[in-house]
C-alpha positions, 0 to 999 in steps of 0.5 A, spaced: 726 848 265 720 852 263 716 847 261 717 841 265 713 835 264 709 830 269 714 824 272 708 819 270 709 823 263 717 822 264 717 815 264 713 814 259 717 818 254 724 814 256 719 807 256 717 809 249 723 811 246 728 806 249 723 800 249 727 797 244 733 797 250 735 790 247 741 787 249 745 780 248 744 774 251 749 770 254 750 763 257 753 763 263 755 757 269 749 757 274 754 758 279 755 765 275 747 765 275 746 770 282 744 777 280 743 776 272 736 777 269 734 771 265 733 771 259 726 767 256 721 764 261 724 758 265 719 752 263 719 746 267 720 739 262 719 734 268 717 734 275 719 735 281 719 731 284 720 725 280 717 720 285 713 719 291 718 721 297 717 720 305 718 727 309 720 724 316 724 718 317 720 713 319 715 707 316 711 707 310 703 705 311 697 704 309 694 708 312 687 705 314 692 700 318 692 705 323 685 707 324 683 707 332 691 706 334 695 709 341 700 707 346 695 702 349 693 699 344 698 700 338 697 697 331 702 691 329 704 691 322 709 686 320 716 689 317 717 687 309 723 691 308 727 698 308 728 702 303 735 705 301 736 713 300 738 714 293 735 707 291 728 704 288 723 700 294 724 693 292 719 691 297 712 693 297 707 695 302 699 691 304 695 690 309 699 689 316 705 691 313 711 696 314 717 699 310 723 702 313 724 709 310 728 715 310 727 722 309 727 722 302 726 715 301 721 713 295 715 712 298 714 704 295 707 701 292 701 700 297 703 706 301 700 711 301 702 714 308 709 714 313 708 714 320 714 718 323 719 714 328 718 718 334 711 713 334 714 707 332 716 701 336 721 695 335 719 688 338 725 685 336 721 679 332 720 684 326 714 687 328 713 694 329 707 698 333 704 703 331 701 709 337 699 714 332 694 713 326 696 717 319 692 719 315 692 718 307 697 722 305 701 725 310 708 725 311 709 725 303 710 729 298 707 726 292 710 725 284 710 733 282 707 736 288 712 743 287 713 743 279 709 739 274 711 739 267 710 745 263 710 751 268 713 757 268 717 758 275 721 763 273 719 769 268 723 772 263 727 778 266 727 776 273 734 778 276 736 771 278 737 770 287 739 764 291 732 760 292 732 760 283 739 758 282 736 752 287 730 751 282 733 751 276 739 745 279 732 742 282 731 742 274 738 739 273 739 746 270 747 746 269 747 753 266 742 758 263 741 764 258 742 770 261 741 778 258 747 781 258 749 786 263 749 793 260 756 798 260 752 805 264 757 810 264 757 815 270 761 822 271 760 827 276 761 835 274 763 841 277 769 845 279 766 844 287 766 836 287 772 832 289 775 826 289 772 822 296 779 820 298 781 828 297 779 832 303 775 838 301 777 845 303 773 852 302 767 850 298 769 843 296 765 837 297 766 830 296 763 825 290 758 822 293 753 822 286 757 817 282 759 812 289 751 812 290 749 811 282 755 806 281 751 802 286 746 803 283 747 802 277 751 795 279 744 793 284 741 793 277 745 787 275 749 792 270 756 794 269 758 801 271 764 804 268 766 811 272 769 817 269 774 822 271 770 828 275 769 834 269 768 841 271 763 846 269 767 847 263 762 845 256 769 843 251 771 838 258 765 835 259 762 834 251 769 830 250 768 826 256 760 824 254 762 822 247 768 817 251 762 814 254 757 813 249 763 810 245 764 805 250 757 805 254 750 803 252 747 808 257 750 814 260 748 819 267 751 825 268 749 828 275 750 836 276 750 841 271 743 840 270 739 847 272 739 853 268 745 857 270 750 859 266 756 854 268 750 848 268 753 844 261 749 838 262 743 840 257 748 844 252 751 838 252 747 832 251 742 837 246 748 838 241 749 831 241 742 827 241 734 830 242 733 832 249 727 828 251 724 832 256 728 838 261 725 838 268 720 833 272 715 836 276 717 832 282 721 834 288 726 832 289 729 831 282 726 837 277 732 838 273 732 832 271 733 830 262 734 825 258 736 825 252 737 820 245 743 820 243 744 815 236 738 810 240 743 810 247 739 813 253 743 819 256 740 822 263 743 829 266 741 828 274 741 833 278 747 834 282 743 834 290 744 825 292 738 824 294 735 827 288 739 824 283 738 817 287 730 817 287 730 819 279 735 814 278 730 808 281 723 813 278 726 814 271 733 810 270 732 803 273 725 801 268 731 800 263 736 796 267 731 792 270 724 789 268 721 786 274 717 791 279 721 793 285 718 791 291 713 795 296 710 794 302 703 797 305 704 802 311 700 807 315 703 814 315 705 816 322 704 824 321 701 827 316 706 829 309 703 837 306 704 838 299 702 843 296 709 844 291 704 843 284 709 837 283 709 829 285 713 829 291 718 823 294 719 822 301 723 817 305 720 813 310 723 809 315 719 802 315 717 799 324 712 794 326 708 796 332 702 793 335 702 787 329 701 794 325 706 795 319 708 804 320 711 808 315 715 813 319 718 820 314 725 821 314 726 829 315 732 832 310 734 837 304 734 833 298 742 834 299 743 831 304 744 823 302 745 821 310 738 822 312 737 815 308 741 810 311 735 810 316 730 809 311 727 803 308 724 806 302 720 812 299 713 814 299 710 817 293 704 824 293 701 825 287 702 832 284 694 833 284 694 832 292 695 836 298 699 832 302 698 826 305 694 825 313 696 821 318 693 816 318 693 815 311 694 808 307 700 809 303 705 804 299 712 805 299 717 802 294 722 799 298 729 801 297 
């Protein structure tokens, strides 16, 4: 780790080398859509919606038949017709007319207004007043007002939330190509780590690595496949790493990473691929690696939590997901010193004060991973910069 590389050179290394990460596309129900990333840009082939349709239960108008109307004075139009939910009009509108029409109801020809029910009277004789004038076109969405044909409403590679499964059913979308979720093999090293149900004795800690990047790993919309905990032991961890590149497209090993004498991690993925890069200016996270390991990606993450956990969204997660994680601007509350010669990561807590949106650090040790159960997201200090003040306009990646 005497020569360790930008986080900015990092990333550009594994995005260069792993940017043909392909993987399989698969047709799955759209109930089975959530959380998978589409495969080809989903282009609209009708629109929507299909017709004219009324947003409020009322009486479809033309308009210019309610110009100067009130409640002492109405304006008096004769009821033609209703329209049925699910059917077309078969009346139409003209001047002095009206037509009965649900919320989502097709808006019949002439009209080009509804007026809502709340300002409507029946007479009884087939005749309505009328106590508010509508303008041309209120109360109506219009033929292709949220989608014309051609559009692209999802991009390629979106991972798939609820309002897009809506989408694509408003498109009588019934199923859809998504890419294939990757297997991401995950294995804890050290004699000291324990399994979490096991209570720790002496120096012993508890598993909290391969929980956190299993998690991870499955929020990214892949498949993570544990392995057992490997202790410092090279024959031990070399024979688990091969396991999981038989059976993975990707593998993460957290601890051994450093340079002593019982860290394997880079012995280990040295001797089976070209390591990439061993160290990253950052903080926290220098002994992270990546390795290539017959074109599978291999990282060696650093065995403090919340280290491992910030170069697994920096470095890992570009391959898992192609959209953007989401970032929200703040003002930082104190200032941040840095001065390591290194990018630096904070955790920060998100609050809204006085209409302003606050960034508020998060103190810890990078080993201690409770201190982000408070945090929303992290902030990012470039390696050039000495600190950030308070005051100062940040970006922080949310979580």
């Amino acid at each position: 780790m005497l020569e360790v590389v930008s986080l900015e050179d990092a990333k550009a290394a594994v995005s260069r080398r792993f940017a043909a990460f392909e993987r399989d596309v698969q047709q799955v129900p759209l109930e089975n859509a959530v959380g998978r990333a589409i495969a080809d840009d989903v282009v609209a082939q009708e629109g929507v919606p299909a017709f004219d349709r009324s947003t409020v239960d009322g009486f479809a108008v033309v308009a210019s038949d309610t110009f100067g109307c009130s409640e002492a004075l109405p304006a008096l139009l004769t009821l033609v017709g209703a329209v049925e939910m699910g059917a077309a009009p078969d009346a139409e509108c003209s001047a002095g007319t009206c037509v009965r029409i649900p919320t989502g109801g097709e808006v019949p020809n002439g009209a080009d207004a509804v007026v809502m029910l709340e300002y409507c009277e029946e007479y009884g004789d087939g005749t309505i007043g009328v106590a508010r004038a509508v303008a041309p076109g209120e109360n109506i969405v219009f033929e292709n007002d949220d989608v014309n044909p051609g559009d692209v409403l999802i991009p390629a590679n979106t991972v798939l939330l609820p309002h897009h499964v809506g989408t694509l059913a408003s498109l009588g979308v019934s199923s859809c190509e998504v890419l294939a979720q990757p297997r991401v093999g995950v294995i804890s090293t050290g004699d000291e780590i324990v399994p979490v149900d096991t209570t720790p004795v002496a120096s012993q800690m508890r598993d909290v690595n391969a929980p956190v990047l299993a998690a991870a790993v499955e929020a990214c919309g892949a498949v993570c496949v544990r392995f057992p905990i490997v202790p410092d032991d090279y024959e031990a961890l070399m024979t688990i790493v091969k396991q999981a590149l038989e059976t993975c497209d990707m593998v993460l090993v957290s601890g051994g990473s450093s340079a002593g004498q019982k860290d394997n991690t880079a012995r280990v993925l040295s001797a089976l691929g070209e390591m990439l890069f061993h160290g990253v200016a950052v903080k926290p996270g220098k002994p992270t690696m990546c390795a290539d390991i017959q074109g599978k990606p291999a990282f060696g993450l650093p065995g403090h939590p919340v280290a491992a956990y910030f170069m697994f969204l920096e470095i890992v997660r570009p391959l898992l997901v192609c959209d953007r994680s989401t970032a929200m601007d703040a003002v930082l509350t104190e200032g941040l010193p840095s001065n390591h010669g290194r990018t630096e990561l904070v955790a920060v807590r998100l609050e809204e004060r006085d209409g302003v949106r606050r960034a508020v650090p998060v103190r810890g040790k990078s080993g201690l991973i409770s201190q982000l159960s408070s945090a929303d997201g992290y902030v990012c200090i470039p390696r050039n910069q000495e600190g950030l003040p308070a005051g100062a306009q940040v970006r922080a990646l949310l979580f």
